[in-house]
DRENPA-3360 file (N, C-alpha, C; in nm, 2 decimals, always signed):
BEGIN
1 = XXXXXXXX = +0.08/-0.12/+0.00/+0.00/+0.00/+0.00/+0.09/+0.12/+0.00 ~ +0.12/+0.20/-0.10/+0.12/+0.34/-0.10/+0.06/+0.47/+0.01 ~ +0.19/+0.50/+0.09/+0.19/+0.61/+0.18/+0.08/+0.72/+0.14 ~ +0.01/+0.75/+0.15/-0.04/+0.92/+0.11/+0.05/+1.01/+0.22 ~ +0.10/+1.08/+0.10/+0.14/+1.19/+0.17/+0.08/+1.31/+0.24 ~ +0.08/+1.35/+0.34/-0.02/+1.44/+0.40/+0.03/+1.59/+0.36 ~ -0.03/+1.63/+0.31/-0.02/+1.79/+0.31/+0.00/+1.89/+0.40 ~ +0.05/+1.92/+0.46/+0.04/+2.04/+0.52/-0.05/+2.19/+0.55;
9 = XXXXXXXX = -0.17/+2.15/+0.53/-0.28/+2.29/+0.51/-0.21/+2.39/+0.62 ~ -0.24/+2.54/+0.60/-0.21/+2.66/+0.65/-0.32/+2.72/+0.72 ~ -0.38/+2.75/+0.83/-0.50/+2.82/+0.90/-0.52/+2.93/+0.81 ~ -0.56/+2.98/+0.76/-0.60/+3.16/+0.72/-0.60/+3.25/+0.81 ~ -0.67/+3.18/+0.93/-0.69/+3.23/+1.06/-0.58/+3.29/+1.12 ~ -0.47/+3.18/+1.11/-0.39/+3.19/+1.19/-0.25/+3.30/+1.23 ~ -0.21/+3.38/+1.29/-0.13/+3.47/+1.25/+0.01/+3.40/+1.21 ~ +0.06/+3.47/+1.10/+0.16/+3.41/+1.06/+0.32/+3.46/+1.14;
17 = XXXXXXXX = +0.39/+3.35/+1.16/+0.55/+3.40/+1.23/+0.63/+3.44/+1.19 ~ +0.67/+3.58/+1.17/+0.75/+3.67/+1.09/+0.90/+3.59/+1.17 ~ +0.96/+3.55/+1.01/+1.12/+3.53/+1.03/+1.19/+3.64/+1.09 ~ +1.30/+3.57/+1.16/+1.39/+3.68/+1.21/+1.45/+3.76/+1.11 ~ +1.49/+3.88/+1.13/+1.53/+3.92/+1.00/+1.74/+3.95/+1.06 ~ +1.78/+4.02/+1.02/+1.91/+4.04/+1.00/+1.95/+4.14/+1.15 ~ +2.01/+4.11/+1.25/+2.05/+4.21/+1.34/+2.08/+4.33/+1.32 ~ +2.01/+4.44/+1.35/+2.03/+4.54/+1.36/+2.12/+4.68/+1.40;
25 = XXXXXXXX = +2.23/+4.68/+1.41/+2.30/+4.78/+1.53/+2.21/+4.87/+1.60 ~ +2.21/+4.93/+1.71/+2.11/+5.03/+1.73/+2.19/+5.14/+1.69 ~ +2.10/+5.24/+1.64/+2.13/+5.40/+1.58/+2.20/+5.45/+1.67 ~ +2.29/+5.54/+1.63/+2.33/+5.62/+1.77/+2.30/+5.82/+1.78 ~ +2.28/+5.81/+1.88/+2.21/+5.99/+1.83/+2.26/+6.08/+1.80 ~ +2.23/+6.17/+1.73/+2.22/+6.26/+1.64/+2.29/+6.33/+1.74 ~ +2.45/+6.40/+1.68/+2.48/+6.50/+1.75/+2.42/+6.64/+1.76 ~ +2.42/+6.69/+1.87/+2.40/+6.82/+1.92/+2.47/+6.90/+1.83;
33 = XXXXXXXX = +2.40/+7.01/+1.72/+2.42/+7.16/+1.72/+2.51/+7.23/+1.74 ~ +2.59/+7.25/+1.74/+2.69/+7.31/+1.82/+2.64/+7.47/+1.82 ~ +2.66/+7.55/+1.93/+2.58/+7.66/+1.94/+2.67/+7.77/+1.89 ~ +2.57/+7.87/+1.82/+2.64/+7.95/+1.75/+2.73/+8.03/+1.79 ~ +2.83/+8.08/+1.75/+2.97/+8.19/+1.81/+2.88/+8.33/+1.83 ~ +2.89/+8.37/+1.95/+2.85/+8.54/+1.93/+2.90/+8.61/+1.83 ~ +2.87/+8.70/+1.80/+2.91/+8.78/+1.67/+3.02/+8.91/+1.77 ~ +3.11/+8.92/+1.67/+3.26/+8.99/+1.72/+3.27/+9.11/+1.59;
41 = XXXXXXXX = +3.22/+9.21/+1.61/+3.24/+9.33/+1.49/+3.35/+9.39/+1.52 ~ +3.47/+9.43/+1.40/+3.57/+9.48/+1.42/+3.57/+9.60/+1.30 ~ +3.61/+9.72/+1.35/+3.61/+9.81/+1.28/+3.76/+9.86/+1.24 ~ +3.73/+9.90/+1.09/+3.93/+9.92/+1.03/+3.96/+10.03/+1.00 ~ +4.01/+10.09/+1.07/+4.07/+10.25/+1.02/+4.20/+10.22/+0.97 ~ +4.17/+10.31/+0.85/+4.27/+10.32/+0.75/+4.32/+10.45/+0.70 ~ +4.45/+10.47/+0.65/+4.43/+10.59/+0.51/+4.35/+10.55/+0.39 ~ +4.33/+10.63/+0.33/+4.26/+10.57/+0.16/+4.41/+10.51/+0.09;
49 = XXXXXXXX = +4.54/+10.61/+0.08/+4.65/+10.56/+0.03/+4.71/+10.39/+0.07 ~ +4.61/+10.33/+0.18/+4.72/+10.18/+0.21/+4.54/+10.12/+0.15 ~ +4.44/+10.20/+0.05/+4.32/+10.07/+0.00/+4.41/+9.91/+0.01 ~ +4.47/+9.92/-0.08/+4.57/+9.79/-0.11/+4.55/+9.67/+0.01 ~ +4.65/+9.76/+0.12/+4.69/+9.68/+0.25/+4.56/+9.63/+0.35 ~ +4.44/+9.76/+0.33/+4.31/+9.68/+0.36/+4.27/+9.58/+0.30 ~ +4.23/+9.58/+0.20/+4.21/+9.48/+0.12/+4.27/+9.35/+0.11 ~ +4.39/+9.32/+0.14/+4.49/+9.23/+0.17/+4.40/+9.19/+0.31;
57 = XXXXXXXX = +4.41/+9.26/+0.40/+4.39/+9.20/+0.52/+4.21/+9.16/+0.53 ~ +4.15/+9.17/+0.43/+4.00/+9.18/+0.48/+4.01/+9.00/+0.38 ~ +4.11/+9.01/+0.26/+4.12/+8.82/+0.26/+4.16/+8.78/+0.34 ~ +4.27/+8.75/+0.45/+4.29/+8.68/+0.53/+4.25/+8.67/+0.64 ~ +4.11/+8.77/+0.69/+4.03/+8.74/+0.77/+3.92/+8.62/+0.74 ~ +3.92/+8.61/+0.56/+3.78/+8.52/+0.53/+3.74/+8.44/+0.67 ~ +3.83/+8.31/+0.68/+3.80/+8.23/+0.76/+3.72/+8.26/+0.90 ~ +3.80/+8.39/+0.94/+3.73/+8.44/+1.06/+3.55/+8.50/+1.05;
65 = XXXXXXXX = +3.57/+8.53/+0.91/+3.41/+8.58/+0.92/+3.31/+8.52/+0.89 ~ +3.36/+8.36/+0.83/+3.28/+8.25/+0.84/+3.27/+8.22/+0.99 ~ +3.28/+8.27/+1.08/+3.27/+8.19/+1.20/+3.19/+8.31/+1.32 ~ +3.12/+8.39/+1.24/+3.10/+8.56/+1.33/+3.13/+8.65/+1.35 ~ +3.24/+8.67/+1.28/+3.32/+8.77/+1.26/+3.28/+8.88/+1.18 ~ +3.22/+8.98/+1.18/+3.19/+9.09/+1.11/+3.33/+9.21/+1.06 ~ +3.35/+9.23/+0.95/+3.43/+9.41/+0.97/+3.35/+9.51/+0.87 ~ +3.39/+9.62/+0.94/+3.35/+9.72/+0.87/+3.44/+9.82/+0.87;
73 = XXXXXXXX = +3.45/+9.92/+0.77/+3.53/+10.03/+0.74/+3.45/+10.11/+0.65 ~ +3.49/+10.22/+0.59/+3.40/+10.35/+0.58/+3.38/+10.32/+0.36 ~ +3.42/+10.26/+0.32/+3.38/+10.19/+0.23/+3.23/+10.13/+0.24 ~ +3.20/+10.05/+0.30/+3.08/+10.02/+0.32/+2.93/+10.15/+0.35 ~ +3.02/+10.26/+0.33/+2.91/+10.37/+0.38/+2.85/+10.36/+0.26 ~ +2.68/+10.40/+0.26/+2.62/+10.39/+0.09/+2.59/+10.59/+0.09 ~ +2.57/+10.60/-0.07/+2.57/+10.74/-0.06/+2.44/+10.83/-0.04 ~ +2.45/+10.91/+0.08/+2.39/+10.99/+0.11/+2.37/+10.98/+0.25;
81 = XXXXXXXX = +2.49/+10.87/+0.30/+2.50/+10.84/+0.45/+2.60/+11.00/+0.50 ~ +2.55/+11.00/+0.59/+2.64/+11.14/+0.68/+2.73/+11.04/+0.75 ~ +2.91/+11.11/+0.72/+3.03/+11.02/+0.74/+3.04/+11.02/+0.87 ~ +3.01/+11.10/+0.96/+3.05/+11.16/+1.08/+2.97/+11.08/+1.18 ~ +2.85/+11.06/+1.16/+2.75/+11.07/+1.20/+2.75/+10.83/+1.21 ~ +2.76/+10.81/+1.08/+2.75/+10.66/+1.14/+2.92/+10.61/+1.12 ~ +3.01/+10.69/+1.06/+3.15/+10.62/+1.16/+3.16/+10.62/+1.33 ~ +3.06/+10.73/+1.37/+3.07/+10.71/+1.54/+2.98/+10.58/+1.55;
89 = XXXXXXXX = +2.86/+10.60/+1.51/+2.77/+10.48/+1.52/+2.82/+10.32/+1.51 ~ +2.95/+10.32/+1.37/+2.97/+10.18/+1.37/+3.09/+10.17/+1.48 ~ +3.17/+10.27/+1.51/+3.22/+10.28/+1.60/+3.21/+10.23/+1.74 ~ +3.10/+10.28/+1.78/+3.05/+10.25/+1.93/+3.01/+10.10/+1.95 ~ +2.93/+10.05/+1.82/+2.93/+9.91/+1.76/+3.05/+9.79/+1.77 ~ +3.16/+9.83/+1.75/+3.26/+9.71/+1.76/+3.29/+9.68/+1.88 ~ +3.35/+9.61/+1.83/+3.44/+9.52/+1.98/+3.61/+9.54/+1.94 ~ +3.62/+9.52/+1.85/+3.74/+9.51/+1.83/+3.81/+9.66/+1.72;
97 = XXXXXXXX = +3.87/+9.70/+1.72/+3.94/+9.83/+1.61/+4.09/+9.80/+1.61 ~ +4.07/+9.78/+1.47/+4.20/+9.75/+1.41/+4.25/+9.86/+1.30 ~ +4.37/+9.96/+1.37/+4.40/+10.04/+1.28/+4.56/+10.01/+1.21 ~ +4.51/+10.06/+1.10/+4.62/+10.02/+0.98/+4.69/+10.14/+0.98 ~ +4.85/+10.09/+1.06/+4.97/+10.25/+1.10/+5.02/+10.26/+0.92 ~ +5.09/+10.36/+0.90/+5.13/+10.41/+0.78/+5.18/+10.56/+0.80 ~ +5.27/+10.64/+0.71/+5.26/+10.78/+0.76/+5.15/+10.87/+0.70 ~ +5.07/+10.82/+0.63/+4.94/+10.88/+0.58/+4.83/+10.86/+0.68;
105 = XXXXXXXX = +4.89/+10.76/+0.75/+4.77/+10.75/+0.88/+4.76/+10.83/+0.95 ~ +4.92/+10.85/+1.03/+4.97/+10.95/+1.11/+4.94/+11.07/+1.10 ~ +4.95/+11.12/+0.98/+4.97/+11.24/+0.94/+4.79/+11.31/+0.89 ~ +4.72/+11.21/+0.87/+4.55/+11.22/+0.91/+4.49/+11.24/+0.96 ~ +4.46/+11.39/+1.02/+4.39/+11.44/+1.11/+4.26/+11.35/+1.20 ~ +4.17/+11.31/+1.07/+4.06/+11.22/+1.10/+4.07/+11.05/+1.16 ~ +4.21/+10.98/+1.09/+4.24/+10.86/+1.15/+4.29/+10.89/+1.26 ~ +4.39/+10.91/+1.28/+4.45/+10.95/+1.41/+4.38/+11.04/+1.52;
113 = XXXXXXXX = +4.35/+11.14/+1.52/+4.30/+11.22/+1.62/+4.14/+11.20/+1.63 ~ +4.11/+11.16/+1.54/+3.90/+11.07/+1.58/+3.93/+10.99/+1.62 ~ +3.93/+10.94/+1.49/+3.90/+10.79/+1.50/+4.02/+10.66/+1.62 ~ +4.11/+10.67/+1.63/+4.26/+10.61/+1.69/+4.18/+10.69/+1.84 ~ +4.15/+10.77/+1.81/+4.18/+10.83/+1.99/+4.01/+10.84/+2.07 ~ +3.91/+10.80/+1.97/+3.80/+10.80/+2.03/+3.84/+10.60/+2.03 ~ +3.89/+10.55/+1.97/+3.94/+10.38/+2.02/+3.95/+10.38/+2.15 ~ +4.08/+10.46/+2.16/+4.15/+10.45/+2.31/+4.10/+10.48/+2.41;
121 = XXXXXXXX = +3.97/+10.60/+2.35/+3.89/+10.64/+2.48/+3.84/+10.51/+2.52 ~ +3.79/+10.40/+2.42/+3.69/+10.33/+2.47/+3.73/+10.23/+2.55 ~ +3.89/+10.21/+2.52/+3.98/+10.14/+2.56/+4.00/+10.13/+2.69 ~ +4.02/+10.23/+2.71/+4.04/+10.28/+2.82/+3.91/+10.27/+2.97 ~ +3.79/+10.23/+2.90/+3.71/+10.22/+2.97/+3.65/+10.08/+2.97 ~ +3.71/+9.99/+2.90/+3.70/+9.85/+2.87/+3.61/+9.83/+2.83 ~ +3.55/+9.91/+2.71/+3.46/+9.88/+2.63/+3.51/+9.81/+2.52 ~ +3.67/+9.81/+2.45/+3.71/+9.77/+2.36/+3.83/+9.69/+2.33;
129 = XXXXXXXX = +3.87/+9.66/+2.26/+4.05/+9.60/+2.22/+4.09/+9.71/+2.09 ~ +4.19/+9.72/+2.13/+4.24/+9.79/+2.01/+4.35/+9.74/+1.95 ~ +4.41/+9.69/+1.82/+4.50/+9.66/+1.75/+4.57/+9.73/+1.67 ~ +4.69/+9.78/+1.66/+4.74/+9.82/+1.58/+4.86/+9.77/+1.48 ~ +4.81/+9.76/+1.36/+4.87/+9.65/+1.29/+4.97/+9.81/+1.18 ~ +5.13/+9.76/+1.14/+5.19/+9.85/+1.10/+5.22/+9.80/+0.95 ~ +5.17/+9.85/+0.86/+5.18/+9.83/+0.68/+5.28/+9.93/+0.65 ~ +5.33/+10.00/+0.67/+5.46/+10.09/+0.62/+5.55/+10.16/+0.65;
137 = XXXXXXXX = +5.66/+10.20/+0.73/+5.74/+10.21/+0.79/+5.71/+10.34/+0.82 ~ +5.67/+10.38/+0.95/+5.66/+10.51/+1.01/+5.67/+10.58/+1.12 ~ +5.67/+10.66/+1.22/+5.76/+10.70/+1.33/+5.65/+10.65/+1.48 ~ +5.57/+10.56/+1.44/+5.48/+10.52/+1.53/+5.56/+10.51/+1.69 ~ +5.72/+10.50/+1.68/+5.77/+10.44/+1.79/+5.72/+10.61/+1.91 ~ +5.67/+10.68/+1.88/+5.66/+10.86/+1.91/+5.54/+10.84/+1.92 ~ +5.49/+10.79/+1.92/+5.30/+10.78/+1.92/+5.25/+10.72/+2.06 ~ +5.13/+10.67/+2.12/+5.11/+10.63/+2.23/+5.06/+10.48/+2.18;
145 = XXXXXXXX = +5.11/+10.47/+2.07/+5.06/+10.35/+2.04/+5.20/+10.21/+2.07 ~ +5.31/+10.29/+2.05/+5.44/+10.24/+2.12/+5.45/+10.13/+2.26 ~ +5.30/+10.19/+2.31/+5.30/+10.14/+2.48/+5.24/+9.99/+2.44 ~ +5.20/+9.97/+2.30/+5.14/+9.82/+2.34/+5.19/+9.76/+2.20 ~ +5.16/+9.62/+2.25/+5.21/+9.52/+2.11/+5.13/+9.53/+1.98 ~ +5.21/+9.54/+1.92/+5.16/+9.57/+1.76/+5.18/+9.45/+1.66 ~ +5.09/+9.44/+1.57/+5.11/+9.33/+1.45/+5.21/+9.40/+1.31 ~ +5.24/+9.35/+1.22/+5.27/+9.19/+1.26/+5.38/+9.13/+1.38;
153 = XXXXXXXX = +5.45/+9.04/+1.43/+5.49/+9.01/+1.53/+5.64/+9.17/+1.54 ~ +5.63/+9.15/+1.67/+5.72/+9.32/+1.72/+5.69/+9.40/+1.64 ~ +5.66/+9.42/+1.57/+5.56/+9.59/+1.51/+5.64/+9.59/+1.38 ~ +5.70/+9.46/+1.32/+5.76/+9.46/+1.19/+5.70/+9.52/+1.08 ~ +5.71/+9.61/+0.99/+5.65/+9.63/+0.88/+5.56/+9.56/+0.84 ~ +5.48/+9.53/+0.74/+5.43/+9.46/+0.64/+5.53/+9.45/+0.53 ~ +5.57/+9.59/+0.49/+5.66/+9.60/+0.34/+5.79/+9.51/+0.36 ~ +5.84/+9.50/+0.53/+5.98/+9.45/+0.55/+6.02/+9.28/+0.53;
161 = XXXXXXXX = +5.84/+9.26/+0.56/+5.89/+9.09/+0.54/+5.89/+9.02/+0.40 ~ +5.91/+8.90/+0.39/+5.99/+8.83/+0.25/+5.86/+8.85/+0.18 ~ +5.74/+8.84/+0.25/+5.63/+8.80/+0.17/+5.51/+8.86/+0.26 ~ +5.41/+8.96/+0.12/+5.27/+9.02/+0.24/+5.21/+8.92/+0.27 ~ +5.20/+8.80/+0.21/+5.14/+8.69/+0.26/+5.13/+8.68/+0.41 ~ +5.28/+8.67/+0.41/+5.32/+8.59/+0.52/+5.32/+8.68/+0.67 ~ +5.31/+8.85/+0.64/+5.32/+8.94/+0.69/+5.10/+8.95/+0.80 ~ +5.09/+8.91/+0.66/+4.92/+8.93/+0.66/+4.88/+8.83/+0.74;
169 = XXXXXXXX = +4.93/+8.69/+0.73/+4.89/+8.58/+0.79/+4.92/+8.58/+0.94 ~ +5.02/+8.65/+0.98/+5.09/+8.64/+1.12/+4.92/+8.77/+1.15 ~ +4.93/+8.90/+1.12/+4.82/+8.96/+1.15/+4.71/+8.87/+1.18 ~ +4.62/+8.83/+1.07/+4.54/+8.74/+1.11/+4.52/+8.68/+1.22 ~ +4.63/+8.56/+1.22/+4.67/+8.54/+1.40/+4.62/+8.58/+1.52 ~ +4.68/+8.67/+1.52/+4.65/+8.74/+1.61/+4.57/+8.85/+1.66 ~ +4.49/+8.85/+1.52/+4.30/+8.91/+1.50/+4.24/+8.80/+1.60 ~ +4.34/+8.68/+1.55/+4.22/+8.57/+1.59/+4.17/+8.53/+1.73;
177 = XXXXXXXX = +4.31/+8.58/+1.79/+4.34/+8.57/+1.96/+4.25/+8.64/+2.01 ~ +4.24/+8.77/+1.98/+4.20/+8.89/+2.03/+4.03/+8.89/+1.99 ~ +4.00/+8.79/+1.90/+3.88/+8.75/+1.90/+3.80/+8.67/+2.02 ~ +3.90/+8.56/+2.02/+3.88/+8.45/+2.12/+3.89/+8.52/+2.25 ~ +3.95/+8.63/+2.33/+3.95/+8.70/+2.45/+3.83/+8.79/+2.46 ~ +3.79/+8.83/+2.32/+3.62/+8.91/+2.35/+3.55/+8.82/+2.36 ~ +3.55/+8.72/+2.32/+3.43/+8.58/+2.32/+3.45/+8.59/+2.48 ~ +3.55/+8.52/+2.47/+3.60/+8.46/+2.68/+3.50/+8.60/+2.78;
185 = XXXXXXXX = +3.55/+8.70/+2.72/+3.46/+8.80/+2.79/+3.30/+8.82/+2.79 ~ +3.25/+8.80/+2.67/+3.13/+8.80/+2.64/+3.04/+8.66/+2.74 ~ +3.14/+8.55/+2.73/+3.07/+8.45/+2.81/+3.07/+8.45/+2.95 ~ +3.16/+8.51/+2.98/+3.18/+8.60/+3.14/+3.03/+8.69/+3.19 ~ +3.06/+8.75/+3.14/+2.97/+8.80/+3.13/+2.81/+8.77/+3.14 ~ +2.77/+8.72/+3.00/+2.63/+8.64/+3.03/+2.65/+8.59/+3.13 ~ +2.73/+8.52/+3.22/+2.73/+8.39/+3.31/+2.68/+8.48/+3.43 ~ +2.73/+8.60/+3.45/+2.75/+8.65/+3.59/+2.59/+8.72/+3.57;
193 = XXXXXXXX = +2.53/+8.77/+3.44/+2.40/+8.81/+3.40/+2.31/+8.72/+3.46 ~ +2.31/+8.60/+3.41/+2.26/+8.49/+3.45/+2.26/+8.47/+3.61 ~ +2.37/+8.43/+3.67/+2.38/+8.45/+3.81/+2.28/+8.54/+3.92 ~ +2.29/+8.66/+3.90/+2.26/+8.76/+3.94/+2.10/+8.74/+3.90 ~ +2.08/+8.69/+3.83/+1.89/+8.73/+3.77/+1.84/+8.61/+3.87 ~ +1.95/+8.46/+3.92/+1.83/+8.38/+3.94/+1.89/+8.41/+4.10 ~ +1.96/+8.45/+4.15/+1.97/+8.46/+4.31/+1.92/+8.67/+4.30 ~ +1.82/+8.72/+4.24/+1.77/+8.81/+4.25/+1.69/+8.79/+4.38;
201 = XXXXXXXX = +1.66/+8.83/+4.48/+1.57/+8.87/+4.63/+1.47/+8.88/+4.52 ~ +1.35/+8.78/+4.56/+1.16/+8.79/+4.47/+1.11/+8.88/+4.64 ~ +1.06/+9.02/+4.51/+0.99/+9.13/+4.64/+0.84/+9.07/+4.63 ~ +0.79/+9.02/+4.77/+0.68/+8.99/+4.82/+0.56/+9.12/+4.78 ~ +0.46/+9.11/+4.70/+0.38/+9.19/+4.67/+0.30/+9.28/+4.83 ~ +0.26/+9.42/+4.80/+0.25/+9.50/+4.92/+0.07/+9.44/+4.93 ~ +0.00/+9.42/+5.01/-0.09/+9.35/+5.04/-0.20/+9.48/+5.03 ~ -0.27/+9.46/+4.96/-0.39/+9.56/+4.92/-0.46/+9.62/+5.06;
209 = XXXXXXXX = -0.46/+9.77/+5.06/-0.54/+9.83/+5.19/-0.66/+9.79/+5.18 ~ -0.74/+9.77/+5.35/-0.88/+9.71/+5.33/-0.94/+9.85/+5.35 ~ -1.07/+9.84/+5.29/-1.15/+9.95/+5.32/-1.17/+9.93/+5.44 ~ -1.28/+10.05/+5.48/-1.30/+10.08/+5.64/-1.48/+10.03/+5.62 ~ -1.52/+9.89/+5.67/-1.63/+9.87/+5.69/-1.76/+9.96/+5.69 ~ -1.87/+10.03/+5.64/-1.94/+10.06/+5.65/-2.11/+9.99/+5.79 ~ -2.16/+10.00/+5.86/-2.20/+9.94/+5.94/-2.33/+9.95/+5.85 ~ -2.42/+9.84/+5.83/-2.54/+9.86/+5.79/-2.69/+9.89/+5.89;
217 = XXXXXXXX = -2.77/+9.96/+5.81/-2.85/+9.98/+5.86/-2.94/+9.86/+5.90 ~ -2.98/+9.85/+6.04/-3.09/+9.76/+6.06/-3.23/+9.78/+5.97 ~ -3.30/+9.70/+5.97/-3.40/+9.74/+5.89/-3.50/+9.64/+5.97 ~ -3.64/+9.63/+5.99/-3.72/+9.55/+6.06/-3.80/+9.50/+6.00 ~ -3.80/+9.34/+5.96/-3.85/+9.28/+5.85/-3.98/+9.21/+5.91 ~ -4.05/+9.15/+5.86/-4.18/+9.06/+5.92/-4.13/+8.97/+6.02 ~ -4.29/+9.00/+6.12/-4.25/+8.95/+6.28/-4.13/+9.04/+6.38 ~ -4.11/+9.12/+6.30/-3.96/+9.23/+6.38/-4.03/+9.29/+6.52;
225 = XXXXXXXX = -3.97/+9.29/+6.61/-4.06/+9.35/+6.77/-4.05/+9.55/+6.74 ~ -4.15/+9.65/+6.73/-4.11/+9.76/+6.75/-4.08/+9.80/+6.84 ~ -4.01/+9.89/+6.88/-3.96/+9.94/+7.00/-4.10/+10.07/+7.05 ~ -4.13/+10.11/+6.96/-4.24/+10.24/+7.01/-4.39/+10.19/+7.09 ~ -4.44/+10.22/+7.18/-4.53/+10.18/+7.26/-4.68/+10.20/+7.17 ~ -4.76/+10.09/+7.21/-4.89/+10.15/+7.12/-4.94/+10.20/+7.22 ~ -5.05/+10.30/+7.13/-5.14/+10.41/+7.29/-5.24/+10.35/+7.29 ~ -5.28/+10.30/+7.42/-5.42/+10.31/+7.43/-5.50/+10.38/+7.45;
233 = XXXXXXXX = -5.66/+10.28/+7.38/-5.76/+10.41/+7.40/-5.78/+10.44/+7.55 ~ -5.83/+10.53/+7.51/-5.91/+10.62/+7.65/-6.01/+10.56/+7.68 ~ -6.05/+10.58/+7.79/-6.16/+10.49/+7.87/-6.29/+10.56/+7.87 ~ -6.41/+10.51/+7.84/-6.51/+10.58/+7.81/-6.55/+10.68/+7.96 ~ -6.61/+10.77/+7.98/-6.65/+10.88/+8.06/-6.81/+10.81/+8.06 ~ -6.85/+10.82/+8.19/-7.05/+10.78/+8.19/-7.08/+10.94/+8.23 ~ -7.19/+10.91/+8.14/-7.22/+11.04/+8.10/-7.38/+11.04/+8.24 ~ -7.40/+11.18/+8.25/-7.55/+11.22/+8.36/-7.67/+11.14/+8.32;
241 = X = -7.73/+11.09/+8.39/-7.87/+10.98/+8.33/-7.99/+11.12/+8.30;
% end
C-alpha cells in the first residue's frame, strides 16, 4: 500500500510567524548643534593711500568671518550716508578696532586724532580692544601707540617681510586671539547676568489696603418687635342719666 502523503494545510486564521530578519546595530544619536559663536564686529581705520593693505587683510580674515566675525570700514558707507555721524555709530558698535599704522595715517587728522583716539577712549574704559597693525614704515615708535604690542609680530612692517602673505597671515593670528579673549569675555559676562537674575531677592507683593467697613442699617423685617409703645384708647367717661 502506497503512503499518502499528507499535506500540510495553512489556517488563514492563523497569525503568521514573521522570520527573524538580519540584526540590527542600534542608531546612535544625532549630535547636538553646536551653538552658534557670538558675533565679534571689528572696525578698520585706514588711510585711503594703504586701500591695497586693507584689502589684503579683509582676505585673510575670510576664515574668521565665516565663523561671526563681522568688519567694517567707511567703504561700506552707501551714498547719502552722513560720514561723521555713522563712523561714530559703527564705531560705538565694535568690539574690536584694528588700525592700519602708515605715515598717511599719522599724518591724518581724522584717522588718528578721531577715529585712533576715540578707540583708546573706549579702551580705556574697557569697552574695547584695540589693534594696531603697522603696513609701512613710520615714526609710530613717538605715538602712544608704542606702549602696546603691535602686528605683525614686534611691530615689523608689512613691506619689510619676504612676503605680504606671510606678513598678513601672522596679522590674522593674532586678529584671531584677540577674537577669542572678547568671546572669553562676552561668556563671562552672560554667566554673571545669569547669576545675578536667578539669586535676585523675589519682592513679596504690598498687600492691598482694606477699606474701612461701613456698618449697615438695621431694617425690621416681618414679625420684627417695635420698639415704640402703642397708645391706648381712653376709657369711656358715663355720662348724667
Amino acid at each position: 500500500m502506497r503512503a499518502r502523503a499528507r499535506t500540510r494545510t495553512e489556517n488563514p486564521g492563523a497569525p503568521s510567524k514573521a522570520k527573524p530578519g538580519p540584526h540590527r546595530p542600534p542608531q546612535a544619536a544625532a549630535p547636538r548643534a553646536k551653538a552658534e559663536k557670538p558675533e565679534v564686529r571689528i572696525f578698520v581705520s585706514y588711510s585711503h593711500r594703504d586701500a591695497d593693505a586693507r584689502a589684503r587683510l579683509e582676505t585673510h580674515l575670510a576664515p574668521l568671518k565665516r565663523e561671526g566675525v563681522s568688519t567694517w570700514f567707511d567703504g561700506d558707507l552707501s551714498a547719502g550716508d552722513k560720514l561723521d555721524t555713522e563712523i561714530a555709530r559703527e564705531l560705538r558698535k565694535a568690539h574690536v578696532f584694528v588700525g592700519l599704522l602708515s605715515p598717511d595715517y599719522l599724518a591724518s587728522n581724522y584717522c588718528w586724532k578721531i577715529e585712533y583716539k576715540r578707540a583708546m577712549g573706549r579702551r580705556a574704559r574697557g569697552t574695547m580692544r584695540v589693534v594696531a597693525v603697522v603696513v609701512r614704515p613710520c615714526d609710530w615708535k613717538s605715538t602712544p601707540a608704542a606702549g602696546f604690542k603691535l602686528l605683525p609680530e614686534d611691530g615689523k612692517e608689512v613691506t619689510r617681510w619676504r612676503s605680504a602673505d606671510d606678513a598678513f597671515l601672522n596679522v590674522a593670528q593674532g586678529i584671531r586671539r584677540v577674537v577669542a579673549a572678547v568671546r572669553k569675555d562676552m561668556a563671562v559676562t552672560a554667566s554673571q547676568a545669569a547669576t545675578k537674575k536667578r539669586v535676585a531677592p523675589k519682592v513679596a507683593p504690598k498687600p492691598a489696603a482694606k477699606r474701612p467697613s461701613t456698618p449697615k442699617p438695621r431694617t425690621g423685617g416681618a414679625g420684627a418687635r417695635t420698639t415704640a409703645a402703642t397708645p391706648r384708647k381712653p376709657r369711656g367717661v358715663r355720662g348724667k342719666a
